[in-house]
Residue frames relative to the residue before (quaternion, step in Angstrom):
aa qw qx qy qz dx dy dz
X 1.0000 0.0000 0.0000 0.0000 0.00 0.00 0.00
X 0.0039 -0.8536 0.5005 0.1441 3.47 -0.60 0.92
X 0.1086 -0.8976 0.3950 0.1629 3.80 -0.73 0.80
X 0.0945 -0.8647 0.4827 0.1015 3.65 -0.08 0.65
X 0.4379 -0.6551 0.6144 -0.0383 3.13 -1.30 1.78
X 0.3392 0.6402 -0.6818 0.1013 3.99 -0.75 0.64
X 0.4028 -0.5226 0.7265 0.1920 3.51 -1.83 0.49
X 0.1405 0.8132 -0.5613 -0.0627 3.83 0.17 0.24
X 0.6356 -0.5671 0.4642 0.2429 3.82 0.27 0.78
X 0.7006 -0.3548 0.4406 0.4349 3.83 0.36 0.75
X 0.0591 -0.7702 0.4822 0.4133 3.45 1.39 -0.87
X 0.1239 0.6303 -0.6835 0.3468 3.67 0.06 1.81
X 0.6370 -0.6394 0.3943 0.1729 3.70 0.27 0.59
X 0.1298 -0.7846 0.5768 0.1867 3.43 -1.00 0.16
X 0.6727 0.3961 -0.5397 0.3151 3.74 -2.08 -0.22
X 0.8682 -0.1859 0.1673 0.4286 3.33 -1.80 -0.03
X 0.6607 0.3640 -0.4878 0.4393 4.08 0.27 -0.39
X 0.4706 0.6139 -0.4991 0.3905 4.11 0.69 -0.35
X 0.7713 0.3754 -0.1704 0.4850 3.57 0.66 -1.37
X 0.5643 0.4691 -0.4221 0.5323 3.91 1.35 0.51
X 0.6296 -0.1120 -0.7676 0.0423 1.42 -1.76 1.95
X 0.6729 -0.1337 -0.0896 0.7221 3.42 1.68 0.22
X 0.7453 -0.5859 0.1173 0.2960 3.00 -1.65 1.15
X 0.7947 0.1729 -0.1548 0.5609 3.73 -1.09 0.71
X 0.4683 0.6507 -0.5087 0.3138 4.04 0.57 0.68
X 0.3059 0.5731 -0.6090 0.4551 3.59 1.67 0.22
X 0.5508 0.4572 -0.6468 0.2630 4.10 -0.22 -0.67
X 0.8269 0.4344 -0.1845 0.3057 3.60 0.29 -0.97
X 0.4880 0.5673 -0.4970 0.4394 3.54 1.50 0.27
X 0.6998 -0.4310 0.4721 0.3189 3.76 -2.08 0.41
X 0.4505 -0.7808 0.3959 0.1752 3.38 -0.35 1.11
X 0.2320 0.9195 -0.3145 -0.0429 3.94 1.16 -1.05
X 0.6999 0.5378 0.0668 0.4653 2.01 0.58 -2.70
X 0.6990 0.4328 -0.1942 0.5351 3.99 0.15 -1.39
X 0.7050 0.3911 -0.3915 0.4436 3.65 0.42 -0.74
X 0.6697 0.5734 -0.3211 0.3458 3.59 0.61 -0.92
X 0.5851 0.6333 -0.2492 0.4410 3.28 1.88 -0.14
X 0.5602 0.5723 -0.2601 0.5395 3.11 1.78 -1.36
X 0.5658 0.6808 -0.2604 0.3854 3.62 0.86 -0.92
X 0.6978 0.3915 -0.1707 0.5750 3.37 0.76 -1.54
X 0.6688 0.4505 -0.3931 0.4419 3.90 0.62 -0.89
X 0.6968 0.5501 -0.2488 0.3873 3.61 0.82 -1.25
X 0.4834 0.5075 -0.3624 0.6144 3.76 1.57 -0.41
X 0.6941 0.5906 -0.3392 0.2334 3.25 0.38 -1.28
X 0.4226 0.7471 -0.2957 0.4193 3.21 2.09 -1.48
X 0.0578 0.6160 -0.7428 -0.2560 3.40 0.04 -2.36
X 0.2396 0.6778 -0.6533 0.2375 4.05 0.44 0.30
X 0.5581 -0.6122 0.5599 -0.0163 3.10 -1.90 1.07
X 0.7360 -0.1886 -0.1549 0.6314 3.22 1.73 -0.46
X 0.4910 -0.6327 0.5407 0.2573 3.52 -0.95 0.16
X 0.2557 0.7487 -0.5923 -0.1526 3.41 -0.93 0.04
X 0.1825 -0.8612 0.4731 -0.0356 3.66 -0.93 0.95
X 0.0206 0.7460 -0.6646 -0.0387 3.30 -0.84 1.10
X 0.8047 0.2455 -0.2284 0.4900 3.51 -1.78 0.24
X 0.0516 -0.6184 0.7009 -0.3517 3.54 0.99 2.34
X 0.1542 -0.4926 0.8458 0.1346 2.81 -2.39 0.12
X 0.5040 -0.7803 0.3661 -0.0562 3.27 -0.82 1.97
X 0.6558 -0.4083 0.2764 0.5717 2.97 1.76 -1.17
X 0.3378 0.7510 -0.4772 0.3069 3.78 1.23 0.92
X 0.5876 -0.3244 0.4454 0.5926 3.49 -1.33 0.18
X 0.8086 0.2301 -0.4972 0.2144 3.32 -0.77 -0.47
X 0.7454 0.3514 -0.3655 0.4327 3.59 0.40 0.38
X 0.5186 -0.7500 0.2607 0.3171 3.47 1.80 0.46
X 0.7395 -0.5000 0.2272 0.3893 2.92 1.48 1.05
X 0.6025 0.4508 -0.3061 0.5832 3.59 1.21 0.29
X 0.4943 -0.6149 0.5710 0.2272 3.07 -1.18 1.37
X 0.1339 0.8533 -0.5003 -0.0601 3.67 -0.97 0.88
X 0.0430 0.4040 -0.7758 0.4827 2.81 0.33 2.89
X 0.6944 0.5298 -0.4257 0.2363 3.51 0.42 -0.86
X 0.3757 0.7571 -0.1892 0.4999 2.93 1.48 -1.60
X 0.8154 0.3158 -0.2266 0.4290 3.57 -0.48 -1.39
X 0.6696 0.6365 -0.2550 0.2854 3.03 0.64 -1.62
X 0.6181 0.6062 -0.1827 0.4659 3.17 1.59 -1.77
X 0.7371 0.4170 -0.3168 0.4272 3.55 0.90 -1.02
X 0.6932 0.4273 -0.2929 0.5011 3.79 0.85 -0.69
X 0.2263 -0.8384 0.4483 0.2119 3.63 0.96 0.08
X 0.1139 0.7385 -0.5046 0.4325 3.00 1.04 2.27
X 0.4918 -0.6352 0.5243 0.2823 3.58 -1.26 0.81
X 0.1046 0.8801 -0.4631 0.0024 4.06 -0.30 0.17
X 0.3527 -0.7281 0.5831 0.0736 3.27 -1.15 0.69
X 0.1513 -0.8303 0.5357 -0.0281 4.13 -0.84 0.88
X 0.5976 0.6559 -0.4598 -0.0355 3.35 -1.01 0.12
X 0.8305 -0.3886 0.2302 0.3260 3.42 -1.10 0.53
X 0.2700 -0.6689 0.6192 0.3102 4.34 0.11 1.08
X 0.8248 0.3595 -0.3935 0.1888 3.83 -0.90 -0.09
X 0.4931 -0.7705 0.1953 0.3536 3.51 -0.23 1.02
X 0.7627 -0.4811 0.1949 0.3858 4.12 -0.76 0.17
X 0.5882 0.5388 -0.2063 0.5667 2.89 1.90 -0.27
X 0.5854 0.6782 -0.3137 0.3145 3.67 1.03 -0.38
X 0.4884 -0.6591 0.4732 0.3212 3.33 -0.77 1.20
X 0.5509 0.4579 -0.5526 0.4261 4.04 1.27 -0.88
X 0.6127 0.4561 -0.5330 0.3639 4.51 -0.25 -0.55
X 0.7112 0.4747 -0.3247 0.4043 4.21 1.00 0.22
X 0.7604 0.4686 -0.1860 0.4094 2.91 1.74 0.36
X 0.4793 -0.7016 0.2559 0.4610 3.83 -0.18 1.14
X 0.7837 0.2321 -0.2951 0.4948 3.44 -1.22 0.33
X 0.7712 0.2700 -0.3284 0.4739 3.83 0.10 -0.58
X 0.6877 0.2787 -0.4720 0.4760 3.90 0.59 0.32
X 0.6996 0.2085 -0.5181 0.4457 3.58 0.44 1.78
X 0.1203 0.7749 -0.5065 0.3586 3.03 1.17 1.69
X 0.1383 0.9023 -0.4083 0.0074 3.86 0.20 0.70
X 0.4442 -0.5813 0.6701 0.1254 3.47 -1.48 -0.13
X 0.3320 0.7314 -0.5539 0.2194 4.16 -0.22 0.54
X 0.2547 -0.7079 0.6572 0.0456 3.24 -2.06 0.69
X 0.0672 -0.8110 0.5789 0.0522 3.15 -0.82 0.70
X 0.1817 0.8690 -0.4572 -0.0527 3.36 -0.99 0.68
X 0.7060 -0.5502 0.2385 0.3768 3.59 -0.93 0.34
X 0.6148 0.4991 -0.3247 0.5172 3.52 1.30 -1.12
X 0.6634 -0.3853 0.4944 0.4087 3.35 -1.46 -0.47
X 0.6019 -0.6022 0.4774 0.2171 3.64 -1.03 0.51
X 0.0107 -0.8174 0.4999 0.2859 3.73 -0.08 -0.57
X 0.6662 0.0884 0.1458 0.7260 3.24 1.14 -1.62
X 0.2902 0.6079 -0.7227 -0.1548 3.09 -1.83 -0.13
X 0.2989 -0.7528 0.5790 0.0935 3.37 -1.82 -0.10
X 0.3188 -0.7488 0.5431 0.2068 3.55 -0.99 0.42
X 0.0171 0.8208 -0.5663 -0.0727 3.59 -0.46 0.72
X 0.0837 -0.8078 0.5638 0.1507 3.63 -1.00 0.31
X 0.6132 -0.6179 0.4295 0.2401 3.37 -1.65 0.59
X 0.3837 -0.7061 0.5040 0.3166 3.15 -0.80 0.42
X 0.7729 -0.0250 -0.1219 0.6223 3.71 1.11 0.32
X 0.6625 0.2945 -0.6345 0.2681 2.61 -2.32 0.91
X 0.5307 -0.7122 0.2825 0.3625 3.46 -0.71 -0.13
X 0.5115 0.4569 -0.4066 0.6035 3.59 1.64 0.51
X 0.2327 -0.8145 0.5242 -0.0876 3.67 -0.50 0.83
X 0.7290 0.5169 -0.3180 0.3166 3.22 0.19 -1.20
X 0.1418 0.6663 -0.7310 -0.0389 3.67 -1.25 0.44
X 0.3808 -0.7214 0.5562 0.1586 3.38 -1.35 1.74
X 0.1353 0.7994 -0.5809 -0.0722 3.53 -0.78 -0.05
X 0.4338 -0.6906 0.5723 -0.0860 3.10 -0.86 1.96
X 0.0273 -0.7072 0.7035 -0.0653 3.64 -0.70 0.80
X 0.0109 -0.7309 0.6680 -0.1398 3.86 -0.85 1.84
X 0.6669 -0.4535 0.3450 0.4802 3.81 -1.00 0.43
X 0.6332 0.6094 -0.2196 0.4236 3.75 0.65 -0.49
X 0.8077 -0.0962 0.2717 0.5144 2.50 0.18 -2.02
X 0.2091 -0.5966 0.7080 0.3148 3.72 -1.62 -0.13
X 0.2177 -0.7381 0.6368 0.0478 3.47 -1.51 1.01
X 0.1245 -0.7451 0.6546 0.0282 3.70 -0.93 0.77
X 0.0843 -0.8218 0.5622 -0.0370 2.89 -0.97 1.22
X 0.1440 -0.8921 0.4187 -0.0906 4.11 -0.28 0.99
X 0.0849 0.7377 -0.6655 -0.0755 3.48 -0.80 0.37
X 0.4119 -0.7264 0.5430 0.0880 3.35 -1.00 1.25
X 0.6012 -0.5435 0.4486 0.3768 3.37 -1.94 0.49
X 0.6245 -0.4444 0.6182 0.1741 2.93 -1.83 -0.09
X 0.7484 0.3092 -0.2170 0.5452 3.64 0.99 -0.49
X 0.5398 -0.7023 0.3483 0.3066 3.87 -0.42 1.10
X 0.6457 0.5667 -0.2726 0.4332 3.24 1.15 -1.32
X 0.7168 0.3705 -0.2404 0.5395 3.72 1.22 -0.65
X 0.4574 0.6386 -0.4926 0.3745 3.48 0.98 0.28
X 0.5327 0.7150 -0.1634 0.4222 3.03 1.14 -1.72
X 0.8295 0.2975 -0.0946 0.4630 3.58 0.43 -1.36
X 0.5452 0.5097 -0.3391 0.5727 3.44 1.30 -0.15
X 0.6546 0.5098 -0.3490 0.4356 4.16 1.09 -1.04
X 0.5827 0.3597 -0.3381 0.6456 4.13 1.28 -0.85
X 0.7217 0.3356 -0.5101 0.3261 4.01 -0.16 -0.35
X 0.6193 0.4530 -0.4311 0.4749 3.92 1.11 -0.43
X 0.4563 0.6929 -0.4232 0.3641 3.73 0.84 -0.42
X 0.7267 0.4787 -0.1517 0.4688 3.24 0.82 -1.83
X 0.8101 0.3383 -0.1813 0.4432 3.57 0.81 -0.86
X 0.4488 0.4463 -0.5567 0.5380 3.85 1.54 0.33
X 0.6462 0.6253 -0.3130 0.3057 3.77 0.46 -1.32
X 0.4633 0.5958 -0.4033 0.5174 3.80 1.70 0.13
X 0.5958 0.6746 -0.3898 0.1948 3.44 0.91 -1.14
X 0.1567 -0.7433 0.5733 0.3070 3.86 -0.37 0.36
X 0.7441 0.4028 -0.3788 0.3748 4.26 1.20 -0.42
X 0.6048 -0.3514 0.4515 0.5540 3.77 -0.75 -0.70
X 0.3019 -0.8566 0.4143 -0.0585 2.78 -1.15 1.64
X 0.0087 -0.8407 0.5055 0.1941 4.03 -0.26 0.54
X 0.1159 -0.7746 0.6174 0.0730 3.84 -0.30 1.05
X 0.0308 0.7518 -0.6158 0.2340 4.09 -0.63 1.36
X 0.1071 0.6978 -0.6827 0.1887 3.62 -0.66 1.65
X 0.6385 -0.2078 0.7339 0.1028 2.16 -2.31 -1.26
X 0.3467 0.7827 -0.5133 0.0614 3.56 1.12 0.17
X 0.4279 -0.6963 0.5348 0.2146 4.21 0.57 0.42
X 0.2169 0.8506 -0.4246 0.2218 3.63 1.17 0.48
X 0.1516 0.8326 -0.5231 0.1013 3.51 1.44 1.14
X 0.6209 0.4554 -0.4481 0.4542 3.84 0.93 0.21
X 0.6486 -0.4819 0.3212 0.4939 4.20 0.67 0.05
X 0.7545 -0.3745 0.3575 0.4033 3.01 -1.48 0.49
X 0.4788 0.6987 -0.4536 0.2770 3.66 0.77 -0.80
X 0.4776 0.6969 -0.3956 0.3602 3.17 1.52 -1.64
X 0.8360 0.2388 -0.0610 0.4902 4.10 -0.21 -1.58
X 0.3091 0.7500 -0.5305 0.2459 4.01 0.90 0.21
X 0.4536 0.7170 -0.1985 0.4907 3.26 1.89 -2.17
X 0.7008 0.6324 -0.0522 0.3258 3.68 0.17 -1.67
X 0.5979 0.6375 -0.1824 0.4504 3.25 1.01 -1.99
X 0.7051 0.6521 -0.1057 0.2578 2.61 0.22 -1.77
X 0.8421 0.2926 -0.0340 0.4517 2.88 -0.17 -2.05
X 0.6635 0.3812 -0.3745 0.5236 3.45 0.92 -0.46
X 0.4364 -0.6423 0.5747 0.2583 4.04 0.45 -0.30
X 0.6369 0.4743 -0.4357 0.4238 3.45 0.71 1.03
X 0.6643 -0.5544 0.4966 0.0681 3.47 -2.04 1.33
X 0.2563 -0.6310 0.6668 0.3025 3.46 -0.60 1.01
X 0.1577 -0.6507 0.6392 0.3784 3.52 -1.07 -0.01
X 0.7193 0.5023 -0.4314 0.2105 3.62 0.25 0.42
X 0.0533 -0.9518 0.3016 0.0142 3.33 1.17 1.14
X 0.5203 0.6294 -0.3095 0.4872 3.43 1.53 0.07
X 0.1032 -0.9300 0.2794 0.2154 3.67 1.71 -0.49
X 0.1142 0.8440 -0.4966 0.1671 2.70 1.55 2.07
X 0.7004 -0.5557 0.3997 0.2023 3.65 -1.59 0.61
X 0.1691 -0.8441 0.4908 0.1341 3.35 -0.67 0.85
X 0.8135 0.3151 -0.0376 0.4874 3.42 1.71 -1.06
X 0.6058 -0.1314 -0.7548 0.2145 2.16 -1.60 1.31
X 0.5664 -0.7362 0.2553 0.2684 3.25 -1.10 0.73
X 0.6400 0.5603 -0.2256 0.4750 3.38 1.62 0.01
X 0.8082 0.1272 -0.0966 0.5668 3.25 2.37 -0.05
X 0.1007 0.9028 -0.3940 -0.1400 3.07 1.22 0.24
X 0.1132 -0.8760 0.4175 -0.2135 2.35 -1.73 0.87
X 0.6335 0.3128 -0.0142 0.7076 2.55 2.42 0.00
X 0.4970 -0.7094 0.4799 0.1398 3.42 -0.76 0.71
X 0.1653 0.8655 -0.4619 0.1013 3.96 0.86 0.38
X 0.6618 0.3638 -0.1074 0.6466 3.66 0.99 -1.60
X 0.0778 -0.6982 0.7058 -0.0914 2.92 -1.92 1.33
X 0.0948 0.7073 -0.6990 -0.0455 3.38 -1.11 0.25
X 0.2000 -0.7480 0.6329 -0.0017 3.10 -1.06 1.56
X 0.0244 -0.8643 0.5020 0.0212 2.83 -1.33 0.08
X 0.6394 -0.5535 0.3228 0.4250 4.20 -0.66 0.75
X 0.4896 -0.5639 0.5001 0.4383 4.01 -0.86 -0.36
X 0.6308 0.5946 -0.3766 0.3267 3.41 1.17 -0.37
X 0.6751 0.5885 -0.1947 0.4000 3.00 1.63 -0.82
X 0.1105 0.9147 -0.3569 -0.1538 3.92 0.19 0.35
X 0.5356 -0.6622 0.4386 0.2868 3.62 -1.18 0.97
X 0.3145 -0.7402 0.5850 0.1051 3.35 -1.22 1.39
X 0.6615 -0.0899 0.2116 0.7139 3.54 1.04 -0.95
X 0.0336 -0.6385 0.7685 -0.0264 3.68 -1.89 1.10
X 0.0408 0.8046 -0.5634 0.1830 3.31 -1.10 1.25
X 0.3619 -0.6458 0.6692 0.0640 3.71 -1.22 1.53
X 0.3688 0.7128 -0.5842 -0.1206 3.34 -0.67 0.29
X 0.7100 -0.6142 0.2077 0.2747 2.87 -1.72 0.76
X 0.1195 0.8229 -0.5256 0.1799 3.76 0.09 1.54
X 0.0861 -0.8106 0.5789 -0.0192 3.40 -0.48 0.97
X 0.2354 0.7278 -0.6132 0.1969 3.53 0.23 1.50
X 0.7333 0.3107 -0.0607 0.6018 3.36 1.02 -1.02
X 0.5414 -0.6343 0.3660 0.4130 4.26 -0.95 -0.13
X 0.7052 0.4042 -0.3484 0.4668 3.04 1.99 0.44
X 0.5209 -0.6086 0.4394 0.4066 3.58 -1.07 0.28
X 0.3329 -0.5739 0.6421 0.3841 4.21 -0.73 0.42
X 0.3200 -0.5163 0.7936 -0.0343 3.00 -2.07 0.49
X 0.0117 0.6247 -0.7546 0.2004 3.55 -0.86 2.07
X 0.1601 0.7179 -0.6771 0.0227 2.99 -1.42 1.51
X 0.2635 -0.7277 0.5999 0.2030 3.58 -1.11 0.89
X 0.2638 -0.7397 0.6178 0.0399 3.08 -1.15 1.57
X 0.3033 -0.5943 0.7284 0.1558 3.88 -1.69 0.22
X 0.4693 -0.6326 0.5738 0.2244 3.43 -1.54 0.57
C-alpha cells in the first residue's frame, strides 16, 4: 500500500516567482498551471492514498473548483474535503481563507470518515478516514508551540479510539525538533516511518523536519522517500506500508 503525504501550498507554487511582484503575493495568483503539475507528479506516485493539506476548496484562485476534487477526479480516487478552521472561526468569514482545506483521497472505498477539531490554535481540523484495514488521520498543526502541545494530547486522545492500525500524516510545524512529537510517540504507540530524519522543508533545501507520517507497529515500512519536487515550499513524503 503506498501513501503519499504533500502540503502543496493552495498549489500557488514556490521559489523567486511567488515573491514577484512583491514578497509572498504568489498566495493570491490562479492556481491551474502549478496544479496540473501536482497532478502529473501525484499520477506519477500511483499512491493508494493521498493525503493533502493547504487545498483550495473552491476560490478564484483555483476558479472555484475544489482541487481534492480535481485530483481526486483525475486519479479516479474516492475523497473526502473540508475546510482546517473550526465553525466558529472568524478565518470561515473570510474570502480565500474560508476555502482553505485539508482532504484525502483514496483508492479503496471509504467506509466512514469524520471531522474533528481542536480546541486551539487557529487550524483545527483533523480528517479521519476509516478503510477496511485501516483508519488514517490526517493534520496540520499550529504555528504557536504552546498550541502544538495541546493539539499533540487532544490528537492522542482521539487516535487512541481507533479499534484498526492506524496511519497519522500532517503538517506538524515542528520548528523546535522532532523532540516536539517524541511526548506523542509514545503515548499513542506509534512509529515515525521516517527513521533516517530526512527533510521535507523548504522544499528546494531542506532542512527541517515539518511532515510526518506515523504509523501503528502492525503496520510495516517497505521503503520511505523525499524526493526532490519543488511544486509547493514543501517536499511530499511517499511511504510504502505492509500489513
Amino acid at each position: 500500500m503506498r501513501f503519499l503525504f504533500y502540503n502543496i501550498r493552495y498549489g500557488t507554487g514556490h521559489g523567486l516567482s511567488y515573491h514577484i511582484p512583491f514578497p509572498f503575493s504568489g498566495f493570491f495568483k490562479k492556481t491551474g498551471n502549478k496544479l496540473e503539475q501536482i497532478v502529473s507528479f501525484i499520477r506519477s506516485v500511483n499512491p493508494d492514498i493521498v493525503g493533502l493539506v493547504e487545498v483550495d476548496a473552491g476560490s478564484y484562485r483555483s476558479q472555484k473548483n475544489c482541487q481534492v476534487a480535481a485530483i481526486a477526479n483525475e486519479l479516479d480516487h474516492y475523497h473526502v474535503v473540508e475546510t482546517k478552521y473550526g465553525e466558529n472561526s472568524i478565518a470561515n468569514r473570510v474570502p480565500v481563507l474560508n476555502k482553505q482545506a485539508n482532504g484525502v483521497l483514496c483508492r479503496e472505498t471509504i467506509l466512514n470518515h469524520h471531522f474533528h477539531y481542536f480546541e486551539e490554535g487557529m487550524k483545527r481540523l483533523v480528517i479521519e478516514v476509516e478503510l477496511p484495514d485501516i483508519v488514517i488521520f490526517i493534520v496540520h498543526l499550529s504555528l504557536n508551540f504552546k498550541h502544538r502541545q495541546q493539539q499533540l494530547e487532544h490528537l492522542h486522545r482521539i487516535v487512541s479510539t481507533s479499534k484498526k492500525p492506524v496511519i497519522v500524516a500532517g503538517d506538524f510545524n515542528t520548528f523546535s525538533g522532532d523532540r516536539e512529537i517524541k511526548l506523542f510517540l509514545a503515548a499513542a504507540n506509534m512509529i515515525n516511518a521516517n527513521q533516517a530524519g530526512l527533510a521535507s522543508y523548504p522544499s528546494h533545501a531542506p532542512k527541517k523536519n515539518l511532515d510526518f507520517i506515523f504509523h501503528s507497529p502492525e503496520l510495516t515500512v517497505s521503503n520511505f522517500s523525499i524526493p526532490d519536487i519543488r511544486l509547493s515550499d514543501h517536499a511530499p513524503l511517499i511511504c510504502d506500508f505492509n500489513l
